[in-house]
MMTF fields as JSON, N, C-alpha, C and O atoms, coordinates in Angstrom:
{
  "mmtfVersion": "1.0.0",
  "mmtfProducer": "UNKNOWN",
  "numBonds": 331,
  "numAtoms": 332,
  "numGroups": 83,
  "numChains": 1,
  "numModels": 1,
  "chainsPerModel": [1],
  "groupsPerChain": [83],
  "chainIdList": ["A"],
  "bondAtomList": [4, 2, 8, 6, 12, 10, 16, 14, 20, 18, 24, 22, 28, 26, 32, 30, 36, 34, 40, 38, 44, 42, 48, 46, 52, 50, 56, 54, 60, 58, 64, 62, 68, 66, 72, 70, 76, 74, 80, 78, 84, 82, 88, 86, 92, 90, 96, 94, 100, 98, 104, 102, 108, 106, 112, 110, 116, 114, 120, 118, 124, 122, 128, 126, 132, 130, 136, 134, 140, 138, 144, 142, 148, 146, 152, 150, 156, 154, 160, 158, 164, 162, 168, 166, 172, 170, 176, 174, 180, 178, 184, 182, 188, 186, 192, 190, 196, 194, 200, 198, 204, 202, 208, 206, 212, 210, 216, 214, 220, 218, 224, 222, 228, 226, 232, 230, 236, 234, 240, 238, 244, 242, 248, 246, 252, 250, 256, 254, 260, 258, 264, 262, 268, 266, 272, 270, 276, 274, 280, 278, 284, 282, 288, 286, 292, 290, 296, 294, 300, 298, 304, 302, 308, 306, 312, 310, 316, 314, 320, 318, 324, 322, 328, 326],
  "bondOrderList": [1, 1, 1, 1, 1, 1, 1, 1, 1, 1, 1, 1, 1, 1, 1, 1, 1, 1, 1, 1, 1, 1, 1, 1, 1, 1, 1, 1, 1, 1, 1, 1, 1, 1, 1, 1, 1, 1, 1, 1, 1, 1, 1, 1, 1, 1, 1, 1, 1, 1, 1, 1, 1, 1, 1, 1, 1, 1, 1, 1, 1, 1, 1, 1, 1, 1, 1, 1, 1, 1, 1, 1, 1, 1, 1, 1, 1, 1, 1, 1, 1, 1],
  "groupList": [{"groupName": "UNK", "atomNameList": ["N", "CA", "C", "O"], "elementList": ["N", "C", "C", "O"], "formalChargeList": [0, 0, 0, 0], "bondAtomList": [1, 0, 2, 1, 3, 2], "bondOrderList": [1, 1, 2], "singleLetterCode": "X", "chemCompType": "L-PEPTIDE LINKING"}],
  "groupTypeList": [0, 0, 0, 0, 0, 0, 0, 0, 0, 0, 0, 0, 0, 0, 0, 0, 0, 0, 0, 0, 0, 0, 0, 0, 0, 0, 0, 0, 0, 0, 0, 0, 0, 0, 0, 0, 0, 0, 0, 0, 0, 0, 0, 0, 0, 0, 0, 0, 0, 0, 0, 0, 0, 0, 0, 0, 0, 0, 0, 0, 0, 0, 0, 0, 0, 0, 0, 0, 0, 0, 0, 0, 0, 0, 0, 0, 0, 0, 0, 0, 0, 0, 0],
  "groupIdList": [1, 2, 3, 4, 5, 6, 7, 8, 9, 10, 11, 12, 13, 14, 15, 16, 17, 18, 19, 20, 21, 22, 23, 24, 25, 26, 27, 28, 29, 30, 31, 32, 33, 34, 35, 36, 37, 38, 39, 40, 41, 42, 43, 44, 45, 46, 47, 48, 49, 50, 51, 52, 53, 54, 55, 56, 57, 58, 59, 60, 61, 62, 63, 64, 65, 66, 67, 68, 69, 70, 71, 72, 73, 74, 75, 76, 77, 78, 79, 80, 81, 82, 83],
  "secStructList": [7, 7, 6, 6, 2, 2, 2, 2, 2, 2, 2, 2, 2, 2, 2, 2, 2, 2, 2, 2, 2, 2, 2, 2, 0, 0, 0, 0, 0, 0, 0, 0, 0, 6, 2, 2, 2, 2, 6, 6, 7, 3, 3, 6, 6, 3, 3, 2, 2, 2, 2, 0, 0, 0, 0, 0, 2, 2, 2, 2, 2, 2, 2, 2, 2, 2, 2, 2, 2, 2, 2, 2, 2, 2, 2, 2, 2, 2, 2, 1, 7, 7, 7],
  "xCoordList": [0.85, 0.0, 0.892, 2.013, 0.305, 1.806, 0.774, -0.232, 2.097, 1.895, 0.744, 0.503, -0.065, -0.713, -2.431, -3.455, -2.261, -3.598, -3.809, -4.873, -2.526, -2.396, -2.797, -3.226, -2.747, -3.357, -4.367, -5.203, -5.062, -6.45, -7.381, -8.335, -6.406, -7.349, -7.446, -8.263, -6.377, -6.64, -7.155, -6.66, -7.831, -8.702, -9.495, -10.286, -9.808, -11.482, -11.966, -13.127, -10.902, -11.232, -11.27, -12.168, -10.456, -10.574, -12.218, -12.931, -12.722, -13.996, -14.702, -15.818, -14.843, -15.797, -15.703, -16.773, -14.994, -14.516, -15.411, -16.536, -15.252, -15.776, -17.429, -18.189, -17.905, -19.195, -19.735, -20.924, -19.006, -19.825, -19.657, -20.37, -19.063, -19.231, -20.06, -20.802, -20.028, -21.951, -22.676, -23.297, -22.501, -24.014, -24.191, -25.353, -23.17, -23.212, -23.458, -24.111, -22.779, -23.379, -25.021, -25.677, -25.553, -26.797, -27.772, -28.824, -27.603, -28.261, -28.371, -29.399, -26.83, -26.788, -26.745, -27.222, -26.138, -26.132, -27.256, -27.953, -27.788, -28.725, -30.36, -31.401, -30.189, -31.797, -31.565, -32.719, -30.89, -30.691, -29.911, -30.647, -28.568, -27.703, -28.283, -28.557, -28.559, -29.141, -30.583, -31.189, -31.451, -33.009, -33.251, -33.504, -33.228, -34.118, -33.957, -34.619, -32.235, -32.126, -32.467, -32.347, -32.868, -33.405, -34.777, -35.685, -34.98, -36.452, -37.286, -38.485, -36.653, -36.834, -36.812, -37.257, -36.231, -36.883, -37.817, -38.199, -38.327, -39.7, -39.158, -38.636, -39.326, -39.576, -41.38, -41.781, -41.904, -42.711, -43.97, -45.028, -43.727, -44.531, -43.922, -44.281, -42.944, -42.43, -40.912, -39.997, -41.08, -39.547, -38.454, -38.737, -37.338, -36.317, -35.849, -35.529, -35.805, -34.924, -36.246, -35.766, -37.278, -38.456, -37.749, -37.329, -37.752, -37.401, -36.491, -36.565, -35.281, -33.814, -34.349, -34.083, -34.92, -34.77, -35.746, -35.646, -36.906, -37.793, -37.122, -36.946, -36.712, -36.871, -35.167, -34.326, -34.953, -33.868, -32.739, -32.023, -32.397, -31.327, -31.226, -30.152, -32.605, -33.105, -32.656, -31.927, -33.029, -32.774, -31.56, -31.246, -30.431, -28.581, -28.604, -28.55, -28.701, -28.241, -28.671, -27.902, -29.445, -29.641, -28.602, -27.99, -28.608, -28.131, -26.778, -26.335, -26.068, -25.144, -24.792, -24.048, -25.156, -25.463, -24.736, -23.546, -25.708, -25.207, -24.121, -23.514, -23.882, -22.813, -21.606, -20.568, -21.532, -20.497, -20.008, -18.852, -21.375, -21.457, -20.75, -19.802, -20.987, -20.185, -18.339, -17.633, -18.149, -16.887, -15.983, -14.913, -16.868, -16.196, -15.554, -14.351, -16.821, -16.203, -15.423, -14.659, -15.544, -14.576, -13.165, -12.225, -12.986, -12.136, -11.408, -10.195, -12.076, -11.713, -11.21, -10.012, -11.787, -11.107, -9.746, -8.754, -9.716, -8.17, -7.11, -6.005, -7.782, -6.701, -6.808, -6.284, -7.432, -7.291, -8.085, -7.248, -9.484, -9.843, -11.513, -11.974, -12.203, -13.467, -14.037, -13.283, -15.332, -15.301, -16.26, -16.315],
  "yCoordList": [-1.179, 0.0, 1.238, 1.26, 2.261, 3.42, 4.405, 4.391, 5.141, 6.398, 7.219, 8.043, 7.493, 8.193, 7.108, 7.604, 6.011, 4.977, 4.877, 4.847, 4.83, 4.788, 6.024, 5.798, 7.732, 8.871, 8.822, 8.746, 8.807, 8.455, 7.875, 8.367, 6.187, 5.464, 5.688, 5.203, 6.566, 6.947, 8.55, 9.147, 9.271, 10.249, 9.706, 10.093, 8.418, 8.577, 7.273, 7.024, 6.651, 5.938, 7.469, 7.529, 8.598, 9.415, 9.938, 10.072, 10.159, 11.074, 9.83, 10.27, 8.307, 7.854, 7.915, 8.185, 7.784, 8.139, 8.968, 8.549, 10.186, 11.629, 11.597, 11.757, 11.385, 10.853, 9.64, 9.705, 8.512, 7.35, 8.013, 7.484, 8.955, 9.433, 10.047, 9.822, 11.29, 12.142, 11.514, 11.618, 10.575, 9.054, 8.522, 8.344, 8.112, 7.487, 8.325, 8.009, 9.65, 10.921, 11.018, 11.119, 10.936, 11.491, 10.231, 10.456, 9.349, 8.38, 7.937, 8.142, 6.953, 6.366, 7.703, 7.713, 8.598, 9.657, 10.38, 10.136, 11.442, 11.765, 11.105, 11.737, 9.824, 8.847, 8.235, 8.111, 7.674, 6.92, 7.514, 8.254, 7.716, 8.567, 9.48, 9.54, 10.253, 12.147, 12.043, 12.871, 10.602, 10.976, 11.904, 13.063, 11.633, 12.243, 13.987, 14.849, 13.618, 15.03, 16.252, 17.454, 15.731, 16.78, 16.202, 16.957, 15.522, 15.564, 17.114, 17.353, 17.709, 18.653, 20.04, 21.022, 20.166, 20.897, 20.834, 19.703, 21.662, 20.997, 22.093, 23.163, 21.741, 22.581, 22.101, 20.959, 22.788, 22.675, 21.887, 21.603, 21.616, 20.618, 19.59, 19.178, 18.856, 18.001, 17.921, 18.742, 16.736, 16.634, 16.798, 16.398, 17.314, 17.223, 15.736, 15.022, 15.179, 13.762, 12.686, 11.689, 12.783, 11.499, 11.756, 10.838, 13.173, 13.754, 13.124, 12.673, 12.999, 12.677, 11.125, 10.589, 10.329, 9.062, 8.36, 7.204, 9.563, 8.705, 8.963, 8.109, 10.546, 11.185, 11.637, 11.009, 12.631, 13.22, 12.559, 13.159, 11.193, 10.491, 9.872, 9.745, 9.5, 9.529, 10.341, 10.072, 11.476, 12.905, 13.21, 13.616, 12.97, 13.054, 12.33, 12.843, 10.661, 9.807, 10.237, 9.89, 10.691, 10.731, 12.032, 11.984, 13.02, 14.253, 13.781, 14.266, 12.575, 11.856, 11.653, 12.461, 10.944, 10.23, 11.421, 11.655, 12.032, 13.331, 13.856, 13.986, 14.263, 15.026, 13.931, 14.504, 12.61, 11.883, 11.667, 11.683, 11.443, 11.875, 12.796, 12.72, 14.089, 15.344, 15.832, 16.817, 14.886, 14.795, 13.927, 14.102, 13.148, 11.868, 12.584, 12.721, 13.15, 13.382, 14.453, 14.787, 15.065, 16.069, 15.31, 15.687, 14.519, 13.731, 12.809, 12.603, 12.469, 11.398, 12.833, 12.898, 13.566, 15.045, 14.899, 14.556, 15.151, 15.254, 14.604, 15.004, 13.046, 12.152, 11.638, 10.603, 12.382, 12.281, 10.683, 9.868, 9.969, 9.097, 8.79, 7.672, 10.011, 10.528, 9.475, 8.895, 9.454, 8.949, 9.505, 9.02],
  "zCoordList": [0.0, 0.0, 0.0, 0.507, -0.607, -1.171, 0.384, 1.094, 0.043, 1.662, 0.954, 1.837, -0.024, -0.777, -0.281, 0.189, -0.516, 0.23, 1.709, 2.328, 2.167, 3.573, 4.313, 5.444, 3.807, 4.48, 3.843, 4.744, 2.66, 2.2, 3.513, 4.115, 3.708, 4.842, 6.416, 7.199, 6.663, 7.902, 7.828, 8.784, 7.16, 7.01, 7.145, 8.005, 6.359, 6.503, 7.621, 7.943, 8.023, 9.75, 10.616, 11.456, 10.497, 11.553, 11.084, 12.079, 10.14, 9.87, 10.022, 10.298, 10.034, 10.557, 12.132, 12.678, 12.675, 14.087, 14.116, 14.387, 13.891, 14.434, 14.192, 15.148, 12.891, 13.087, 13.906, 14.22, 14.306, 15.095, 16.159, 17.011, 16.626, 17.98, 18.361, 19.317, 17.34, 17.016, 17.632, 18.69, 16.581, 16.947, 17.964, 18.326, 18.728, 19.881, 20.994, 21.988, 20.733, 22.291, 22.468, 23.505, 20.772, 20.426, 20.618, 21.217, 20.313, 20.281, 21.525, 22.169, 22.264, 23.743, 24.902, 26.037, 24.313, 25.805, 25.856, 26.841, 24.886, 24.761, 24.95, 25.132, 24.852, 24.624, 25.588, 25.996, 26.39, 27.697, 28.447, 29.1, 28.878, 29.956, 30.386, 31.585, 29.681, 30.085, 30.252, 30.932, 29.39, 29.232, 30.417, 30.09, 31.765, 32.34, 33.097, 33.675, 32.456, 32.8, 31.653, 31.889, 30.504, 29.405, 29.58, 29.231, 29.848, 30.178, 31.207, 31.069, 31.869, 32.339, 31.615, 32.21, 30.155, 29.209, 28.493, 28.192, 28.109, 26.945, 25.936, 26.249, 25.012, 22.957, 22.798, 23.017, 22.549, 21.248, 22.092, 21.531, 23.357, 24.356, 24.701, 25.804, 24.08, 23.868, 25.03, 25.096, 25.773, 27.02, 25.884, 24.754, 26.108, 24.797, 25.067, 24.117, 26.634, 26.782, 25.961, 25.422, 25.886, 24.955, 23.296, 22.592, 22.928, 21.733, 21.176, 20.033, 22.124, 21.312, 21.398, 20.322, 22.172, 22.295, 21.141, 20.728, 20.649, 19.573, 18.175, 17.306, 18.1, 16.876, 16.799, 16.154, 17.458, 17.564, 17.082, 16.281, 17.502, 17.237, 15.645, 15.058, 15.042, 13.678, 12.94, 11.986, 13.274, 12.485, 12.163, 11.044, 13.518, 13.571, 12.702, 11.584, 12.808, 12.273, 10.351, 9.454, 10.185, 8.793, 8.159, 7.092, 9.01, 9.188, 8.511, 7.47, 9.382, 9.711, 8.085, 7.529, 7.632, 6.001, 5.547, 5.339, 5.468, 4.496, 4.164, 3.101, 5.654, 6.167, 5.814, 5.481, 5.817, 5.607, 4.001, 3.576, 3.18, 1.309, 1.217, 0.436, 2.049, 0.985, 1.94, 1.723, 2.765, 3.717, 2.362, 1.778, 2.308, 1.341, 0.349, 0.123, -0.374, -2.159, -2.064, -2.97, -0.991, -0.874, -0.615, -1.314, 0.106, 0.773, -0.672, -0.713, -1.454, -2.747, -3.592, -3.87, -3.854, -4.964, -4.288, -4.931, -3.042, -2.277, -2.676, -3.042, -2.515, -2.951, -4.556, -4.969, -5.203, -6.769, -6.773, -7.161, -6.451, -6.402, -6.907, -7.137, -6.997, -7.252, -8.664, -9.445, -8.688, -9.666, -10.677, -11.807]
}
């Protein structure tokens, strides 16, 4: 593997890194750890700790998608790999 594949692949283990973590604060900390302490806010009527645990973490996670598509192709232009 040339030093040119090898920083390619550890960019994008570090940017999945950085997003599964998103996910995991938002999803496990936010929807279970914290539920009941954001449960003591409300938005809209709504506890924010029920919010993140039905919807909220859905929403990141798709958010998530996205945000990882346009990290990428930006990320492949970099290393001359795009297709």
């Amino acid at each position: 593997m040339s030093t040119s594949n090898n920083a390619y692949w550890k960019a994008n283990l570090r940017l999945m890194f950085k997003l599964l973590l998103v996910w995991f604060v938002v999803s496990f900390g936010f929807g279970i750890l914290l539920f009941d302490l954001l449960n003591t806010i409300q938005i809209g009527g709504y506890k924010l700790g029920f919010w993140f645990a039905q919807q909220g973490s859905i929403y990141v996670f798709v958010a998530l998608i996205f945000i990882y598509s346009r990290k990428m192709a930006k990320l492949d232009r970099q290393f001359g790999v795009e297709e």
